[in-house]
N, C-alpha and C positions, 0 to 999 in steps of 0.2 A: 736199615736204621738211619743211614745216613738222611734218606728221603721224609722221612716223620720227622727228624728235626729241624730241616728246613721249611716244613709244613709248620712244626707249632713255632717257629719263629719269624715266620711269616706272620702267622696270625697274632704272636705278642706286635708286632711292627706295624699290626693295624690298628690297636688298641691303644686308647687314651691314655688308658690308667698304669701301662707298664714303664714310659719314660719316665713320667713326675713318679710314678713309686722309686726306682732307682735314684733318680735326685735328689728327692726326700732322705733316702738312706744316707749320700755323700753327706749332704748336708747334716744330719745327725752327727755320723763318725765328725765331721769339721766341729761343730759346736763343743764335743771333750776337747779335741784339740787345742782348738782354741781356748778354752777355759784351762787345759793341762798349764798351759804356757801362760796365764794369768796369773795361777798359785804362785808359780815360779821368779815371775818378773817384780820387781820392790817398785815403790811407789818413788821414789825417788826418779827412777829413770823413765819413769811415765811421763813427772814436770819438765822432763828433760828433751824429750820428744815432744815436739810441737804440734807435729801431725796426731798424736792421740789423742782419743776423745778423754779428759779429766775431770769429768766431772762427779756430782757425789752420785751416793745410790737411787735420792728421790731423782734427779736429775736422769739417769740411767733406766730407771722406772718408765719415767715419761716417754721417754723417748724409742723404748722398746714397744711401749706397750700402743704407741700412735702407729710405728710401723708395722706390727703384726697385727692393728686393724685395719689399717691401712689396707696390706696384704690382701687378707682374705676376702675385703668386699671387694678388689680388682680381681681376685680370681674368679671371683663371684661374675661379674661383670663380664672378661673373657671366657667364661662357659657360655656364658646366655647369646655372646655373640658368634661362638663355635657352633652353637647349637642352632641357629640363626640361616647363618651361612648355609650349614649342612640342608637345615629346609628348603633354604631356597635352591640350593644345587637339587638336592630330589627333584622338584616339582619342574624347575626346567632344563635339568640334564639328564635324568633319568635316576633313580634309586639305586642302581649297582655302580652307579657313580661315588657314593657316602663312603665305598670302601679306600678308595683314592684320597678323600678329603681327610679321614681317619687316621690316615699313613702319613701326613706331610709334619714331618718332624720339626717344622718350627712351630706347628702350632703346639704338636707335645711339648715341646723347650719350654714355650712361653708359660703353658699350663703350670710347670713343673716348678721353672724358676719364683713365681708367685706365691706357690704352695711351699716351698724348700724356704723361700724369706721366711715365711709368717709361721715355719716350724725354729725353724732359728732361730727366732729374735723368742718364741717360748720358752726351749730350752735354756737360753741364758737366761734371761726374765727370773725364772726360777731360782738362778744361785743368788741372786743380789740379797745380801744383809747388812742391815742396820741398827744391831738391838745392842750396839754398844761396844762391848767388850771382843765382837767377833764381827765385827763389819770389813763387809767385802764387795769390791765393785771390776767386773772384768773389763778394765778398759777398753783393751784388745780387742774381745769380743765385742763389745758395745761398737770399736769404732768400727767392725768388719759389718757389724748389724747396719749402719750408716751406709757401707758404698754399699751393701745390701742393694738396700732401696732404691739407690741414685740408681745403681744397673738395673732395678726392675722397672725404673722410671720408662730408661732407654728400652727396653726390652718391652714394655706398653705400648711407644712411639712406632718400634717396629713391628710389630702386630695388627694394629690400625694399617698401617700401609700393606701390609702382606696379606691379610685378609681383603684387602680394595682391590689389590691385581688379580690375585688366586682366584676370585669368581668371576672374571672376565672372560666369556668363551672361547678368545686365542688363546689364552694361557691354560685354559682347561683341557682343550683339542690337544696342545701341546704335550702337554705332562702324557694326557695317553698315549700319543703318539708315541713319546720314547718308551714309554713302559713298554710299548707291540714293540719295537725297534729290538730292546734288548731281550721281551721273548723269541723276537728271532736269532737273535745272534747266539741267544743260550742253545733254542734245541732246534739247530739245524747249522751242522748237519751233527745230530747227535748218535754216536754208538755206540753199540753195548754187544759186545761179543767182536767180531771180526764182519764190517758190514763192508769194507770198501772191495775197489778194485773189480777182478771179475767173479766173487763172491755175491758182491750187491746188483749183479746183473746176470746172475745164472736162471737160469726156470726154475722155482720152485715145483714145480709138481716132478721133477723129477728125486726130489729129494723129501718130499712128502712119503709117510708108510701108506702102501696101497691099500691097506685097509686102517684110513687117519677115522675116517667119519665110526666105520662100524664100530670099531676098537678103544675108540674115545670115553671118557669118562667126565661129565660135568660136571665141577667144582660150581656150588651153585652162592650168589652173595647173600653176605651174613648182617647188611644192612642196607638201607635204603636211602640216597641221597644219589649228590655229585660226586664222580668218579673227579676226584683234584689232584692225584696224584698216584704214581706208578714206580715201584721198585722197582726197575729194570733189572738191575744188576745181581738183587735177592731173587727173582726168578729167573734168572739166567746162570743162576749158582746151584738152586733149587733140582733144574732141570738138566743137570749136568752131575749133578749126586746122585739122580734119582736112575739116569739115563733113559729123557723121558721127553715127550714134544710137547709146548704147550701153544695152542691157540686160544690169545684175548678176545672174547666179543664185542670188547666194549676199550675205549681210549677217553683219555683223559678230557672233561667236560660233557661227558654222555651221561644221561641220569640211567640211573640202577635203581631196579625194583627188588630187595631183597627176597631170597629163591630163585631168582633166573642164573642159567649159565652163565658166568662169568667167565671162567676158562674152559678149554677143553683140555684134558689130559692124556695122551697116547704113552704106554699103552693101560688097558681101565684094571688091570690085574696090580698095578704099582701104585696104586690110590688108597691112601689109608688115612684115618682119622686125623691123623696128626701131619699128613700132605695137606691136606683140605686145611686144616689150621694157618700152616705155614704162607698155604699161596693165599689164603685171604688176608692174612697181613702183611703182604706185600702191595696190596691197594688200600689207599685214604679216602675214605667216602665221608662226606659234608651235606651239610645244610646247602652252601651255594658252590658255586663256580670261583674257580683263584685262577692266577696269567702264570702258574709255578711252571706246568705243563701242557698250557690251553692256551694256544697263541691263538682260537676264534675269541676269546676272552674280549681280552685287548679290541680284537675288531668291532664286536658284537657292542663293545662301550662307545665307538667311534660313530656306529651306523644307528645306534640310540640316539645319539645327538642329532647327526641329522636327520635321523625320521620327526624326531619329537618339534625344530626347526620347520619342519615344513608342513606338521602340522597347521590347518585353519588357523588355530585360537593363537598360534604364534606367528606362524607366515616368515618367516625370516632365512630366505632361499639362500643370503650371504655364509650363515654357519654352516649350512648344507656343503656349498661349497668347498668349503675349508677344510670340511671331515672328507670330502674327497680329495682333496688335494693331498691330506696326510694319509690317505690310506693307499691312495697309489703310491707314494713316496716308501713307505710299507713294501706294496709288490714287488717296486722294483730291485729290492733290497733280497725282497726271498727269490725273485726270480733269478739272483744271484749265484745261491746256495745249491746246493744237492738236497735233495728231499731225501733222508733216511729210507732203506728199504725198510720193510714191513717183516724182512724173513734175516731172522739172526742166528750165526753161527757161533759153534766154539773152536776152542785152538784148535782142533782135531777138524775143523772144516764139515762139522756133522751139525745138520740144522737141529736148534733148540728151541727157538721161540719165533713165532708169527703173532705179531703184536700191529693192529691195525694203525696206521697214522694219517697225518695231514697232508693231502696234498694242493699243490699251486693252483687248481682248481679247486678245492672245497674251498680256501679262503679268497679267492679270488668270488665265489659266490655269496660269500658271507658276508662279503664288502660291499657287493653291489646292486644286488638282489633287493633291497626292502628298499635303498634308496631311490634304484631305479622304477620300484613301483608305486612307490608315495610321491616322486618327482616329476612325472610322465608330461604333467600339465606344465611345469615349468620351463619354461625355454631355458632360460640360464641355467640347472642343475642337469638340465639333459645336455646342452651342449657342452660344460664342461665334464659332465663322466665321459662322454666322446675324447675329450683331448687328452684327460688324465689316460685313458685306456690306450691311446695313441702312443705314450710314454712308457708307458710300461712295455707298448708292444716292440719298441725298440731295443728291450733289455731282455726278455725271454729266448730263450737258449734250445726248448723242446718242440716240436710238433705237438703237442698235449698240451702244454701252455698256452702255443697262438692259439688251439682249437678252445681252448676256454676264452680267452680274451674276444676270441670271435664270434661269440655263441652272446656275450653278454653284450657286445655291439650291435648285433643281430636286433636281438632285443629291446635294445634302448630306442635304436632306428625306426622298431616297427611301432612302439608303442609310442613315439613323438606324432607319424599317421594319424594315433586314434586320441593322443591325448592335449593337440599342440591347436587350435581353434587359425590362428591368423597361416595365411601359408610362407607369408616369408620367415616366420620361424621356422616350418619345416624346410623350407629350403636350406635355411644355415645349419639345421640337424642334418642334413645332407650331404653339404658339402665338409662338416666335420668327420661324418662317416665315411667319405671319400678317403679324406684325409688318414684318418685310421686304416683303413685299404692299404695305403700306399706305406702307412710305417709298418705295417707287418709285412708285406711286400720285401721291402730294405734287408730285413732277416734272412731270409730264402729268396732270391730271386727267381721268379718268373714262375714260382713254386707257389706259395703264399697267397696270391692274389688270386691265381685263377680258382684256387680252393677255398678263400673266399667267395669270389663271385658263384662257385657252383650251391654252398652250404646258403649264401642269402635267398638265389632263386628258390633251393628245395626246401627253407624257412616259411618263404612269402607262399608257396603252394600248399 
């Protein structure tokens, strides 16, 4: 339960229309209030107050009725330039970008405050009379109607400016950057059941039923989209009532075809209509991909950028850069952490769930892999993935870590040979990749390097 509502309030926090709707509300409830407090106040102490606005009702008229058109055609205005921006982000940041632009809450504010005047200054509007015998003019209100405006004034100014930065590509790079930053800090090292110590490093196949595969029972999925999210703790409650092992096929940001195995259930005699119910609402399947439980997300946004940068029609090898710069800043941060086992226990130490996850090599691929193939020809994006990957090699912790960082230096090195025309570029891809040698070297001594040098020979063969 908990997991779907972080799902739909996610998706409210991407959406336009849900800030300015709640603004709009406050701003209602204010507008009685303020009018409660108008009935109540005499005119006398209106004169008396200097700061209130005292004037009569055609006067009150005017002056509402200039600001709530006012209003509306500046909100008018900041849509078409939200709308604007967002194109422009598409076409040269990439389309799964627009969900970022969606989400930055000043532009909601801005929408909102716009929208919230020009209902405001309505709802007063409406009580003003003048037919004699019963005329009535909410000062208070009118004069709240007033800084109204003056703050959407300010609130206009900074708009203009916050829209001028926000599409600058350091500032774009950035904002993702932290986004992957704090999906790592969120689910790593995440667990669910009893994952640490020498639990999260025992042999699973001793704790597997020897007959997992034959005995198994398919929970097959009930729709078709992106896997964006994962119960954990619902199927780990599940499989602990049921006294039961489940293995996921599939981890958050894998597209599912509705009917394929989802789960597998051990043992298939405890599978009942209403199990199959339960574990399938323990997965959120979507139209796209969300960063809730999908830290390649994040990266996948980063290495858009620079693919789309070093595209021909843009050519612009500096953003390239930049997205690698944040994305090893990224590794070295996960190379930090413990990577979640895949095989989870309960209190009783009896395995429950094998739920596939992320490792420092898949996203270490995810990161470097299109850029290093779109960038081959570039000298500058090739030498600096060399140094980025140098840096990070200083901060990994595993044998399986260097063997990825070295698999994609491998890489990088051979494809500057075929993609680099002058040779003093490949020279300085060379001597970078030296470089990188020696800072994995640093980690393991005397261990590190020669297993480098034997994996580059049996590369190059």
């Amino acid at each position: 339960m908990k997991t779907r509502i972080v799902n739909i309030w996610d998706a409210l926090n991407s959406s336009l229309w849900f800030v300015p709707s709640l603004m709009a509300l406050v701003t209602t409830g204010l507008s009685f209030a303020t009018l409660a407090i108008d009935w109540t106040v005499k005119q006398k102490t209106i004169e008396q107050a200097g700061w209130l606005w005292a004037g009569g009702p055609s006067g009150a008229r005017e002056i509402l009725s200039t600001i709530a058109g006012s209003m509306i055609t500046v909100a008018g205005v900041a849509f078409s330039i939200t709308i604007v921006v967002m194109t422009l982000a598409s076409s040269q940041f990439g389309p799964r970008l627009l969900r970022n632009f969606m989400r930055d809450t000043s532009n909601q504010v801005v929408l909102g405050t716009f929208i919230s005047t020009f209902i405001y200054c309505l709802l007063i509007l409406r009580t003003i009379r003048d037919d004699g015998a019963s005329e009535f003019v909410p000062h208070i209100s009118v004069t709240l109607g007033i800084v109204s405006a003056l703050a959407s004034l300010g609130v206009l100014i900074y708009f203009i400016h916050h829209v001028s930065v926000s599409i600058q590509a350091p500032i774009v790079i950035a904002r993702v950057a932290e986004e992957l930053d704090r999906g790592i800090a969120r689910l790593f090292p995440e667990k669910v059941g009893q994952n640490t110590g020498e639990q999260g490093n025992k042999e699973p196949a001793s704790d597997l039923p020897p007959d997992f595969l034959r005995q198994a029972s398919a929970v097959q999925s009930s729709a078709t989209g992106y896997l964006q999210a994962v119960a954990a703790e619902a199927l780990m409650a599940i499989a602990e009532e049921n006294d039961l092992v489940l293995r996921l096929n599939y981890r958050p940001g894998h597209f599912v075809v509705q009917g394929t195995a989802l789960v597998l259930v051990w043992p298939k005699e405890r599978v009942s209509p209403q199990l199959v119910d339960k574990v399938n609402s323990s997965f959120i399947i979507g139209p796209e991909r969300t960063e809730a439980q999908d830290v390649e997300f994040s990266v996948h946004q980063l290495v858009e950028v620079a693919v789309r940068a070093l595209s021909p029609g843009i050519n612009d090898p500096f953003t390239a850069v930049t997205c690698a710069d944040r994305l090893g800043a990224a590794l070295c941060r996960l190379a930090a952490r413990e990577i979640p086992s895949p095989y989870r226990y309960d209190a009783r130490n009896k395995l429950r769930v094998i739920a596939p996850g992320v490792t420092f090599a898949d996203v270490t691929d995810a990161a470097f892999n299109q850029i290093r193939q779109y960038g081959r020809s570039s000298a500058s994006v090739t030498i600096r993935l060399l140094e980025v990957l140098a840096v990070v090699a200083r901060q990994v912790q595993t044998e399986e870590d260097r063997a990825a960082l070295l698999r994609q230096a491998i890489m990088i090195e051979r494809g500057s040979r075929e993609g680099l025309a002058e040779e003093q570029d490949r020279k300085n891809v060379e001597e970078r990749y030296q470089s990188f040698l020696t800072a994995l070297d640093e980690k393991v001594s005397g261990k590190t390097d020669g297993l480098g040098r034997v994996l580059h020979l049996s590369a190059e063969g």
